[in-house]
C-alpha positions in Angstrom: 0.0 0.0 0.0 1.3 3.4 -0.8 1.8 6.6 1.4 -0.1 9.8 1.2 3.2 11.4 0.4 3.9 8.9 -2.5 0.7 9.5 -4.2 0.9 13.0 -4.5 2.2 14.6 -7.8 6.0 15.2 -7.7 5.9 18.8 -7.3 3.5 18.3 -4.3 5.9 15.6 -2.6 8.6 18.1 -2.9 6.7 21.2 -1.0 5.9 18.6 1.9 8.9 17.1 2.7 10.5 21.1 2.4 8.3 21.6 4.9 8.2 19.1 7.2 12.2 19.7 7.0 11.8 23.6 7.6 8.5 23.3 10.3 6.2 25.0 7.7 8.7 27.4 5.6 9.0 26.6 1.9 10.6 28.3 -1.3 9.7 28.8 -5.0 6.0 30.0 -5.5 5.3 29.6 -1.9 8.0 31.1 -0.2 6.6 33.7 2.4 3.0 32.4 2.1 1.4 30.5 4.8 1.2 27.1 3.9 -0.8 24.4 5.5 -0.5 20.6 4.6 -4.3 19.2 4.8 -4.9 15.5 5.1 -8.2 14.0 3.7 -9.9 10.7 3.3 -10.6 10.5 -0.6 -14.0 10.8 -1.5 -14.4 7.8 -3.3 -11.1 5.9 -2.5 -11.4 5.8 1.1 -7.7 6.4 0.6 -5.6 9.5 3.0 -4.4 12.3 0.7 -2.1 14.8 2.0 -1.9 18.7 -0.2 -0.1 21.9 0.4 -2.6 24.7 0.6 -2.5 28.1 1.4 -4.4 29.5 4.5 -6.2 32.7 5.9 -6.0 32.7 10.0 -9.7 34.2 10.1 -9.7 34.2 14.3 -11.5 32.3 16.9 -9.3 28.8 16.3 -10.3 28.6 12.6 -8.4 29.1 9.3 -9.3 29.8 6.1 -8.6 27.8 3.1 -9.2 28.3 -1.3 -10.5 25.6 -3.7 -9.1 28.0 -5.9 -6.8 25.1 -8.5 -5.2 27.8 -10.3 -8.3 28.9 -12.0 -9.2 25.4 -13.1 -13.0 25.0 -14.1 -13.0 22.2 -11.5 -13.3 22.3 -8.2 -9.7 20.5 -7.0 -9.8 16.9 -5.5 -9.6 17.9 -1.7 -12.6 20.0 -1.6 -14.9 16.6 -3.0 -12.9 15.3 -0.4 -13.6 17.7 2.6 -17.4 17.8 1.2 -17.9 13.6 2.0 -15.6 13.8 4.8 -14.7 17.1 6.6 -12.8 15.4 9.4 -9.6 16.5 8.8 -5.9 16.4 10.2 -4.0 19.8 9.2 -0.2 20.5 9.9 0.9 24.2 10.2 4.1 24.7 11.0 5.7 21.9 13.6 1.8 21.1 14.6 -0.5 18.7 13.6 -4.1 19.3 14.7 -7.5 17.7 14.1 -10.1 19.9 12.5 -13.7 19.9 10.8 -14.1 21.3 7.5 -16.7 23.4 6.4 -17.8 25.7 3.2 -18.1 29.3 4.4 -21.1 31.2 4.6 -21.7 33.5 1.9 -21.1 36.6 4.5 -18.3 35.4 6.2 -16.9 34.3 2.5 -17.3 37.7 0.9 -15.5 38.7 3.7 -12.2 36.8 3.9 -12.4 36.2 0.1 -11.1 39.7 -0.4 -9.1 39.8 2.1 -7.2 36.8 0.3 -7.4 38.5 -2.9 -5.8 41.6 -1.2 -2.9 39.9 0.2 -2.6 37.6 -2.7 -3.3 39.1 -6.1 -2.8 35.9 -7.5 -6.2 34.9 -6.3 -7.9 37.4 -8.1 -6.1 36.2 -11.1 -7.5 32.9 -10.9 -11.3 34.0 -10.5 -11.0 35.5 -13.3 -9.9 32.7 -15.2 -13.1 31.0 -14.1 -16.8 31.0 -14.2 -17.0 29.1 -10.9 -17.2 30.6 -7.4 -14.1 29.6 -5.8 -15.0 27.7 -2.4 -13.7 29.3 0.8 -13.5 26.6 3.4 -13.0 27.1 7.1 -11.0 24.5 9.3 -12.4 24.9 12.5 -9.8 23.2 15.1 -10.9 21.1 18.2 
């Protein structure tokens, strides 16, 4: 049976182990962004996937993260994931906490939304490559 980490694309597997190494810090088109790693159960495998993904600390014990894939027209694999499961395990920096993952309201998304797109332009590029609204999910730790 094969590991999270060896399932991943190659790029992926390279960002986690850098930041298991570094306790959260990464380079290249991360560098200076926070960066989560979020575990899921697969939604139809059953399987544990592990993904780097940038986060919003929106307060109260809760983060924010973007089902944003670049842009895609598709929503990316962990957020079918987080949808059949939202149990979740979520490393940030030298921790590794359990969490329950759900879809933001639309008030509280408008809200950290643009703050996101504020911080990082980059988000705004990739709505505008797409006709779907970009899920905000919040993590809401234990």
């Amino acid at each position: 049976m094969s590991s999270p980490e060896d399932r991943a694309n190659e790029s992926n597997r390279r960002i986690i182990e850098e930041f298991r190494a570094s306790h959260g810090k990464v380079g290249g088109n991360f560098a200076g962004a926070p960066l989560l790693l979020l575990h899921t159960t697969g939604a139809k495998s059953g399987d544990e996937w592990i993904n780097p993904v940038m986060y919003q600390d929106v307060g109260e014990g809760q983060v924010a993260i973007f089902a944003s894939k670049g842009g895609a027209p598709s929503h990316p694999d962990w957020y079918h994931n987080i949808v059949a499961h939202p149990e979740v395990v979520v490393e940030i920096g030298a921790q590794t906490r359990p969490a329950r993952a759900r879809v933001a309201l639309p008030a509280e998304r408008a809200t950290i939304w643009s703050r996101q797109k504020a911080d990082f332009p980059n988000f705004a590029d990739y709505e505008a490559k797409t006709d779907r609204e970009i899920p905000v999910v919040i993590l809401e730790f234990a």
